[in-house]
C-alpha positions as a Markdown table, in Angstrom:
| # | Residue | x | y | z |
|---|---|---|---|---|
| 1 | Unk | 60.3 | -126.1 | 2.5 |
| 2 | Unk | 63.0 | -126.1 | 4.9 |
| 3 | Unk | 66.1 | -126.3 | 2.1 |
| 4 | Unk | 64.1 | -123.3 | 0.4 |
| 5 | Unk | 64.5 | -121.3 | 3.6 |
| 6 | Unk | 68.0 | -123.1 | 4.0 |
| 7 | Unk | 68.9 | -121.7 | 0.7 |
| 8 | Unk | 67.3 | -118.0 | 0.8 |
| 9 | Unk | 69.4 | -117.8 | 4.4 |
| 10 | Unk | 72.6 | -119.3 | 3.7 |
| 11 | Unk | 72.8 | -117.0 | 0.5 |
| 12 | Unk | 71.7 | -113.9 | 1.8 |
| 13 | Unk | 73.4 | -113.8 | 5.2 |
| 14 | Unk | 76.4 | -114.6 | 3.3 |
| 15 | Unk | 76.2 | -111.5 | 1.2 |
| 16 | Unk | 76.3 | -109.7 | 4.1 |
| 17 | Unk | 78.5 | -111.6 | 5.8 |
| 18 | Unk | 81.2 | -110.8 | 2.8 |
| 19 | Unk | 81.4 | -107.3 | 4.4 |
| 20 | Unk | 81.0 | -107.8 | 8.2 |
| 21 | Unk | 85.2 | -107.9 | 9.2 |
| 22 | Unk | 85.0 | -104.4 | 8.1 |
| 23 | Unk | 82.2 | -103.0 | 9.5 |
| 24 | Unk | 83.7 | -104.8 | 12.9 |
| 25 | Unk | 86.8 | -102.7 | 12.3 |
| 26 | Unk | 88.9 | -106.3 | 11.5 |
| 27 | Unk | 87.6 | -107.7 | 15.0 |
| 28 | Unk | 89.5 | -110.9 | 15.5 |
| 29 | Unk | 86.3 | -112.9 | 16.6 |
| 30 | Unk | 84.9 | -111.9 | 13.4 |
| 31 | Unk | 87.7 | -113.4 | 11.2 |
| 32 | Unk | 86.6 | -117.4 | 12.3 |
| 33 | Unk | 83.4 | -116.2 | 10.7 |
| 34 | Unk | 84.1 | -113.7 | 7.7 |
| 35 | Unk | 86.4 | -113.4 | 4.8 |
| 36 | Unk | 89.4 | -111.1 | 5.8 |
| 37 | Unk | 90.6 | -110.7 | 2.2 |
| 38 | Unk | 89.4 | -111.2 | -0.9 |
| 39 | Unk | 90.9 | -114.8 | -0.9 |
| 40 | Unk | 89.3 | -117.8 | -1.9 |
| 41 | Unk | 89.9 | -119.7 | 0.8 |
| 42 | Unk | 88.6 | -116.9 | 3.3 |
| 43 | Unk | 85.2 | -116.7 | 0.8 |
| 44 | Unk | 84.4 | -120.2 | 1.9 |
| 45 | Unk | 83.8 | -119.0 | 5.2 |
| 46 | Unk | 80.8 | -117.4 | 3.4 |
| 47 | Unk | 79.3 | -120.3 | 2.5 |
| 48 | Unk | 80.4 | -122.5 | 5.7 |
| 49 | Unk | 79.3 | -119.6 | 8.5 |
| 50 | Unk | 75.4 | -119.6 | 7.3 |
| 51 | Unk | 75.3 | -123.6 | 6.1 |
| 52 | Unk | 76.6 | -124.4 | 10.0 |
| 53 | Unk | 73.9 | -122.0 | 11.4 |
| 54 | Unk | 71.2 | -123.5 | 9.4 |
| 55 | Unk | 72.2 | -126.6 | 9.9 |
| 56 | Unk | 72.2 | -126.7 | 13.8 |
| 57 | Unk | 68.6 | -124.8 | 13.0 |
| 58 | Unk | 67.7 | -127.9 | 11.1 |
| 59 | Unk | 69.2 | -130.2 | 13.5 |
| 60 | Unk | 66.9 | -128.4 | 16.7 |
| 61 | Unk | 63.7 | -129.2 | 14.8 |
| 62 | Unk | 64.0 | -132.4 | 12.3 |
| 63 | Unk | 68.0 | -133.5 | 11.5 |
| 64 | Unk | 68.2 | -135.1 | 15.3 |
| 65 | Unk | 65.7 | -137.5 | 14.4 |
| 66 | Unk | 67.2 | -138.6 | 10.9 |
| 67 | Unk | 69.8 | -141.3 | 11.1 |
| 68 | Unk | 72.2 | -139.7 | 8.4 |
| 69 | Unk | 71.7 | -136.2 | 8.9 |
| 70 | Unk | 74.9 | -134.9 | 9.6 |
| 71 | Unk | 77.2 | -137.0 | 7.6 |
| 72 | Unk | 74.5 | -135.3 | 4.9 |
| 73 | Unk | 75.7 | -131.9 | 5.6 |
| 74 | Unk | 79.6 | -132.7 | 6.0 |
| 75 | Unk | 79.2 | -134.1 | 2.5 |
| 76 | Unk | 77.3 | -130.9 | 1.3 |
| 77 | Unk | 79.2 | -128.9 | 2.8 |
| 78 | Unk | 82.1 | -130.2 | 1.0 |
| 79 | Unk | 80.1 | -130.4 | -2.0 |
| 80 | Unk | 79.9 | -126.4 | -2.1 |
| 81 | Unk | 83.3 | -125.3 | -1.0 |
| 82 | Unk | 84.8 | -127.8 | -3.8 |
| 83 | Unk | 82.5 | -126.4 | -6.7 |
| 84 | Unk | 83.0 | -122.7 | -5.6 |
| 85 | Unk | 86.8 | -123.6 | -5.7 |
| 86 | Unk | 86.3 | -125.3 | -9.1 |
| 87 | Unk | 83.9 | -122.9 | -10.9 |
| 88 | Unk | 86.0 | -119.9 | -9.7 |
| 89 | Unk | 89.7 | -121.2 | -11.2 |
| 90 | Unk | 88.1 | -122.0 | -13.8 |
| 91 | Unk | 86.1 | -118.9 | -14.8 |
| 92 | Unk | 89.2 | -116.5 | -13.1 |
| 93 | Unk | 91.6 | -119.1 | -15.3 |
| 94 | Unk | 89.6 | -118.3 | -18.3 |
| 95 | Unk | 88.9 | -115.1 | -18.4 |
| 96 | Unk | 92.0 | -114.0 | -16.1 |
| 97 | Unk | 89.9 | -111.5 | -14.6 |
| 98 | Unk | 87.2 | -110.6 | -12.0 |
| 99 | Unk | 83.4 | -110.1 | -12.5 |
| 100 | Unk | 81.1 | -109.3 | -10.0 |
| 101 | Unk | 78.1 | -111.2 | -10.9 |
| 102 | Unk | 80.4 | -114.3 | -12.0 |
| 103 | Unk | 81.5 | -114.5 | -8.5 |
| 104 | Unk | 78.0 | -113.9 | -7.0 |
| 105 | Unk | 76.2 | -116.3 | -9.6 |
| 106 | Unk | 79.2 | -118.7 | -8.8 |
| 107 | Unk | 78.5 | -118.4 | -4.5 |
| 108 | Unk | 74.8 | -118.8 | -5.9 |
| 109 | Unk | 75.1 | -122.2 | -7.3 |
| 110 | Unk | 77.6 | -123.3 | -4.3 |
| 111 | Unk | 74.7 | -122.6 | -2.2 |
| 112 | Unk | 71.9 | -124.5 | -3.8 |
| 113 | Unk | 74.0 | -127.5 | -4.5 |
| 114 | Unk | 75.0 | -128.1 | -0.7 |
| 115 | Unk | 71.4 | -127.9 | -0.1 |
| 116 | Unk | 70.1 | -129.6 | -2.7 |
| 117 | Unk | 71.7 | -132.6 | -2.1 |
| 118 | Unk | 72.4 | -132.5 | 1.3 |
| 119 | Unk | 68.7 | -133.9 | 1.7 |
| 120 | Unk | 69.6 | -136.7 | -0.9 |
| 121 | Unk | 73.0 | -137.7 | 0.4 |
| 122 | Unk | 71.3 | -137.7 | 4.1 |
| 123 | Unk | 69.7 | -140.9 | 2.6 |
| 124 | Unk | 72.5 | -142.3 | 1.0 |
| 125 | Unk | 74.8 | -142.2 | 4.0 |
| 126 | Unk | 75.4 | -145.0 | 6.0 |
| 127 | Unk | 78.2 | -144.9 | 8.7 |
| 128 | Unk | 80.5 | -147.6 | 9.6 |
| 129 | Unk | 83.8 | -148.5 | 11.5 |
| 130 | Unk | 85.9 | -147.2 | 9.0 |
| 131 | Unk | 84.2 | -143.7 | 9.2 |
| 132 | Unk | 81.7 | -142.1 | 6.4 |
| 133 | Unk | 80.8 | -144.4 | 2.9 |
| 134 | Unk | 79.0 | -143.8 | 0.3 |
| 135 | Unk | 75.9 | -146.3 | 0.4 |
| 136 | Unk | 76.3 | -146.6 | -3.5 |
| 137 | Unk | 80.1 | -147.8 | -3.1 |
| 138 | Unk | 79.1 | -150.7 | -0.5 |
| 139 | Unk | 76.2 | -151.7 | -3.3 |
| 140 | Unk | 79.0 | -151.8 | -6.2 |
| 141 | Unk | 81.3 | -154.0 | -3.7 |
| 142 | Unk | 78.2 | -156.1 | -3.0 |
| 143 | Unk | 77.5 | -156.6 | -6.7 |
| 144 | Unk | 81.1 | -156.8 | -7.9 |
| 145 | Unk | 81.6 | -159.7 | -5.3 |
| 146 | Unk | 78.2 | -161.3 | -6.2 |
| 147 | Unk | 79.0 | -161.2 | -9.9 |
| 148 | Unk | 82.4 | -162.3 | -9.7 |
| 149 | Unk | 81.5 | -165.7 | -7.6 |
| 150 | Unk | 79.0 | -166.9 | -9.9 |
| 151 | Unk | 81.5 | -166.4 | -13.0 |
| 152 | Unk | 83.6 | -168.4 | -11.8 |
């Protein structure tokens, strides 16, 4: 229920969020949090500004408890910003154009994702010295090295 909600608020309060720096008449504590152009880079703060608030939301009532929680969001986090990148060359590279409800279906999807499988990769996130892995990348080193000994 909570990555409905998630969801419902990261895309909606980023709507809005898309035209906040204007309202605030291009306050300069509003630009850490809102687009100032129509960049892409400065649209990921659209998706990053009401993912980060949820998340700490999350984190206050059931992420402190889970082992991988954060690591879960840093990876969906990325998740989003790299297919709202991707799906918007490509469409804008294709079509060498603009649409409205391509851009809004694309923030869409780059919302859901995040949250999607932010609750998967919160299980599938193990940390260790070297930083943040994969869980399924140790398992493929365990089996490589298991299947290689006994071939030989």
């Amino acid at each position: 229920m909570y990555m409905l909600f998630g969801m419902v608020f990261t895309f909606f309060f980023g709507v809005i969020l898309h035209f906040v720096y204007g309202w605030s008449r291009n306050s300069l504590l509003v630009a850490f949090i809102a687009p100032t152009n129509e960049s892409l880079f400065e649209h990921l703060k659209l998706l990053m500004t009401p993912f980060l608030i949820w998340a700490m939301v999350e984190y206050a009532y059931y992420g402190q408890y889970m082992h991988a929680f954060v690591p879960g969001k840093v990876i969906g986090l990325w998740l989003g910003f790299i297919l709202m990148i991707g799906l918007h060359l490509l469409y804008s590279g294709l079509l060498r154009r603009r649409i409205v409800w391509v851009d809004v279906s694309i923030f869409a999807v780059s919302v859901f994702e995040p949250h999607q499988n932010t609750e998967q990769s919160a299980h599938d996130v193990q940390l260790n010295k070297a930083g943040l892995v994969p869980l399924w990348i140790h398992q493929f080193r365990f089996e490589h090295l298991k299947n290689s000994r006994h071939q030989h």
